[in-house]
C-alpha positions as CSV (number, residue, x, y, z in Angstrom):
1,X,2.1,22.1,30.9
2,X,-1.1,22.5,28.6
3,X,-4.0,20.2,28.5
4,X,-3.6,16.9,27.2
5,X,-4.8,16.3,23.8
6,X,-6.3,13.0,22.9
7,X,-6.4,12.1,19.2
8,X,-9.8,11.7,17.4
9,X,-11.1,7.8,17.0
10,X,-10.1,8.4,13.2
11,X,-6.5,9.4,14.4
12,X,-5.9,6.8,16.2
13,X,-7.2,3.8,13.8
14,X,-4.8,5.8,11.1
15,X,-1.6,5.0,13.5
16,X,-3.2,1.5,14.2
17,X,-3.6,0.3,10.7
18,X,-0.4,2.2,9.4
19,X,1.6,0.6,12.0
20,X,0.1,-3.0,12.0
21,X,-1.9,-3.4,8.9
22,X,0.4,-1.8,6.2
23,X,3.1,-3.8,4.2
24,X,5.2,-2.6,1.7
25,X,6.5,-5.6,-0.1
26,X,9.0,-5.5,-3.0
27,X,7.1,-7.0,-5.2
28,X,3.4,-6.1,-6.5
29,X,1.3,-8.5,-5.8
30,X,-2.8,-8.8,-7.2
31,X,-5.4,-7.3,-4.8
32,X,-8.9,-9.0,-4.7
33,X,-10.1,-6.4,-7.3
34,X,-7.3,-7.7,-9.6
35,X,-5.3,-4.7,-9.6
36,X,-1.8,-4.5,-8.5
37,X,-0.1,-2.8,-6.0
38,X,3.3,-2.9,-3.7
39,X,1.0,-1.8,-0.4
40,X,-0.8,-4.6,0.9
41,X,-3.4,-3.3,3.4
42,X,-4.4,-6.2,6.1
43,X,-7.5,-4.6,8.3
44,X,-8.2,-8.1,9.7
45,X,-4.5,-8.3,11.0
46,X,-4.5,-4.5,12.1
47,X,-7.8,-4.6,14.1
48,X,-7.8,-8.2,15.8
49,X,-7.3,-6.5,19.2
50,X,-10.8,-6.0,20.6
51,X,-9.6,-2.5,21.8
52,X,-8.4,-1.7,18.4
53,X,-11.7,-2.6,16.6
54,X,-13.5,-0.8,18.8
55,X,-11.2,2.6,17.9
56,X,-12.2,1.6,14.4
57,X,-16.0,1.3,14.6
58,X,-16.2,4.2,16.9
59,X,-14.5,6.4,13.9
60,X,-16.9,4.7,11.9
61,X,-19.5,6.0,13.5
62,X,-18.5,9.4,13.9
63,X,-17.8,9.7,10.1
64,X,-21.6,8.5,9.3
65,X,-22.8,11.2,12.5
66,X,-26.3,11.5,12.7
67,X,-27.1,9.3,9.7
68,X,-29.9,6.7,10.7
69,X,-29.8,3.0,10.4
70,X,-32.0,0.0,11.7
71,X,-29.4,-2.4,10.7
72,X,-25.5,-3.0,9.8
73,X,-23.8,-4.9,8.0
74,X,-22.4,-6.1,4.2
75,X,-20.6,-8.8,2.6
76,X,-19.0,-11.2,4.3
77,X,-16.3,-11.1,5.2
78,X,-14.9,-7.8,5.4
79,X,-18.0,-6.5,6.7
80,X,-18.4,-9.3,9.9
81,X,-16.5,-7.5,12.7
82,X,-17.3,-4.0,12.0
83,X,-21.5,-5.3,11.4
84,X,-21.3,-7.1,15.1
85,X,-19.5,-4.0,17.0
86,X,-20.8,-1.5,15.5
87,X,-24.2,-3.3,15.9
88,X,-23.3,-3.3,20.0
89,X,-22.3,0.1,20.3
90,X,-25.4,2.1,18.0
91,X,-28.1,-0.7,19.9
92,X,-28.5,-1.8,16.4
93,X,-29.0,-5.1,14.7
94,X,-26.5,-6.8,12.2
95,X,-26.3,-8.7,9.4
96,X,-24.2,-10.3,6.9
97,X,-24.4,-10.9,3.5
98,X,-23.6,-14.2,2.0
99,X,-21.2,-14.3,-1.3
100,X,-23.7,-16.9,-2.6
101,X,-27.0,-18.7,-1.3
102,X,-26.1,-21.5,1.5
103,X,-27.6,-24.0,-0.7
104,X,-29.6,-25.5,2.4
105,X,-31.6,-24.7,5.2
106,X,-33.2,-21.1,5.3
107,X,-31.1,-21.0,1.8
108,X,-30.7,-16.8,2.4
109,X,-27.7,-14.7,1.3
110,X,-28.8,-12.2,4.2
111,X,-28.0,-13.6,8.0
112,X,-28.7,-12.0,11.2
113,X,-31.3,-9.0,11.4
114,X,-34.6,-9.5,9.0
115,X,-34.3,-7.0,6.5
116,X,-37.2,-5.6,4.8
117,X,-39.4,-2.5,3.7
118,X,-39.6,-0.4,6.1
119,X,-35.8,-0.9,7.3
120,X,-33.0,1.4,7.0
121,X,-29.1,0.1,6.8
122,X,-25.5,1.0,6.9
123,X,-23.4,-0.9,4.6
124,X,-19.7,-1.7,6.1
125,X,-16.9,-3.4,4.7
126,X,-13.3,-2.9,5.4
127,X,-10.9,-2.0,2.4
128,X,-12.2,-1.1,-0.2
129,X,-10.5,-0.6,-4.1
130,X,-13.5,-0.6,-6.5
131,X,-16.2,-1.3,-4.2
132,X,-17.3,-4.1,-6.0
133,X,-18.2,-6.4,-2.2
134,X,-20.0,-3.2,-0.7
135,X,-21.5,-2.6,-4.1
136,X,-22.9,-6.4,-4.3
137,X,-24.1,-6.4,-0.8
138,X,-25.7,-2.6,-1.6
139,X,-27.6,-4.7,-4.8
140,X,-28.5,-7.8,-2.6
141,X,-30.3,-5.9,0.6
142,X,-32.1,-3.4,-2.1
143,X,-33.3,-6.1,-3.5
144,X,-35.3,-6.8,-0.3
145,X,-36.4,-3.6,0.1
146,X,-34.7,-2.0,2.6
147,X,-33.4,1.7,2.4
148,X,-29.3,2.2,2.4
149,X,-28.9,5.1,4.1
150,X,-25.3,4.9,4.0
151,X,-22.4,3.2,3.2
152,X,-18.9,3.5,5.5
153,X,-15.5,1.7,5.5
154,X,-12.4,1.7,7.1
155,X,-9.7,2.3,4.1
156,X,-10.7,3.4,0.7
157,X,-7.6,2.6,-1.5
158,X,-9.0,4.5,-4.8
159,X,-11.3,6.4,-6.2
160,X,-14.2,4.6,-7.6
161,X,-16.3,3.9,-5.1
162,X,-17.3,7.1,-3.8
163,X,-18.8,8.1,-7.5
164,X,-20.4,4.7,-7.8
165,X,-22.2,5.2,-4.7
166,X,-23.4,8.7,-5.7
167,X,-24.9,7.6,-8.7
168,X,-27.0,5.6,-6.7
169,X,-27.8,8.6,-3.8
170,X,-26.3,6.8,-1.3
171,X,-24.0,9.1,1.1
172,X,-20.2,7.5,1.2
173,X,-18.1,7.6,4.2
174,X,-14.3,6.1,3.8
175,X,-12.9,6.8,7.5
176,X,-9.7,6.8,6.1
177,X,-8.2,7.2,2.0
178,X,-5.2,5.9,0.5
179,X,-3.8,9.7,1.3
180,X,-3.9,8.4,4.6
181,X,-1.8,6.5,4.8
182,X,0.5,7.8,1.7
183,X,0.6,5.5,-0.5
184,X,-0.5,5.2,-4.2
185,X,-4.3,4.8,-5.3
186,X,-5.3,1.7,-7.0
187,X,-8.1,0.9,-9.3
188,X,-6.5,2.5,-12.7
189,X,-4.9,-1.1,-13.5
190,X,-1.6,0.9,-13.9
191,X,1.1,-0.7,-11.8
192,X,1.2,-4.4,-12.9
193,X,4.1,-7.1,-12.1
């Protein structure tokens, strides 16, 4: 027998989301960017193991490599597991970012780490189709002054993030693409009910 192969972290979060995060349904329904699509891609549901969202942050970090970072995190809530594991295993800090001001106490849209000048992040988030939540949280933490130094997430369903985030100089890292997990990109607006 020859040696035993073990898949790569991004091999193995491409069986776990295909297997228990895809849904074909018969019907389109709207995604969140207000396209439509037949594929419905759950990450929450696919990575609530602990096991499983450690696979996927691990292949999140070895997409981003040697790329620094003080700090993870992005919008809540697609960002919120991936900013807190990822945080534990790079001895990072994380942080979240709020759709809108609390509206009392502290009254931030940033929680967890103090972000500043001076401070380097990776953005997270887990699908994406335009990019619109990872490119909000990108405007709200620049706005602080902190340097993005990157920008990763765990399914990118199109392709209009990756450009957006080039314009900007910020290096892009989708662990896995719609070709992934074969199925049709969104974010044309063609396939409608």
């Amino acid at each position: 027998m020859g040696p035993c192969v073990v898949p790569s972290f991004r091999d193995q979060v491409c069986t776990i989301v295909r297997t228990r995060g895809h849904l074909r349904l018969p019907e389109p329904v709207q995604l969140a960017s207000g396209d439509w699509s037949r594929d419905f891609v759950d990450a929450k549901r696919a990575l609530c193991d602990g096991a499983d969202l450690e696979t996927a942050c691990r292949a999140m970090l070895e997409a981003v490599g040697e790329l620094e970072f003080d700090a993870v995190g992005g919008m809540t809530l697609g960002a919120d597991q991936f900013a807190h594991v990822l945080a534990v295993l790079a001895g990072r800090k994380w942080f979240v970012v709020r759709k809108a001001a609390k509206g009392r106490g502290t009254n931030q849209r940033v929680e967890g780490a103090e972000l500043g000048p001076g401070v380097k992040v990776l953005l997270v988030d887990d699908v994406v189709t335009t990019g619109t939540s990872i490119l909000d949280a990108c405007e709200v933490v620049r706005e602080l002054g902190v340097t993005v130094t990157g920008a990763v997430t765990l399914l990118d369903r199109g392709e209009a993030a990756g450009p957006k985030f080039n314009a900007l100089g910020v290096p892009y890292f989708p662990v896995l693409t719609y070709a992934d997990l074969g199925i049709e990109p969104v974010g044309g607006g063609v396939l409608t009910p």
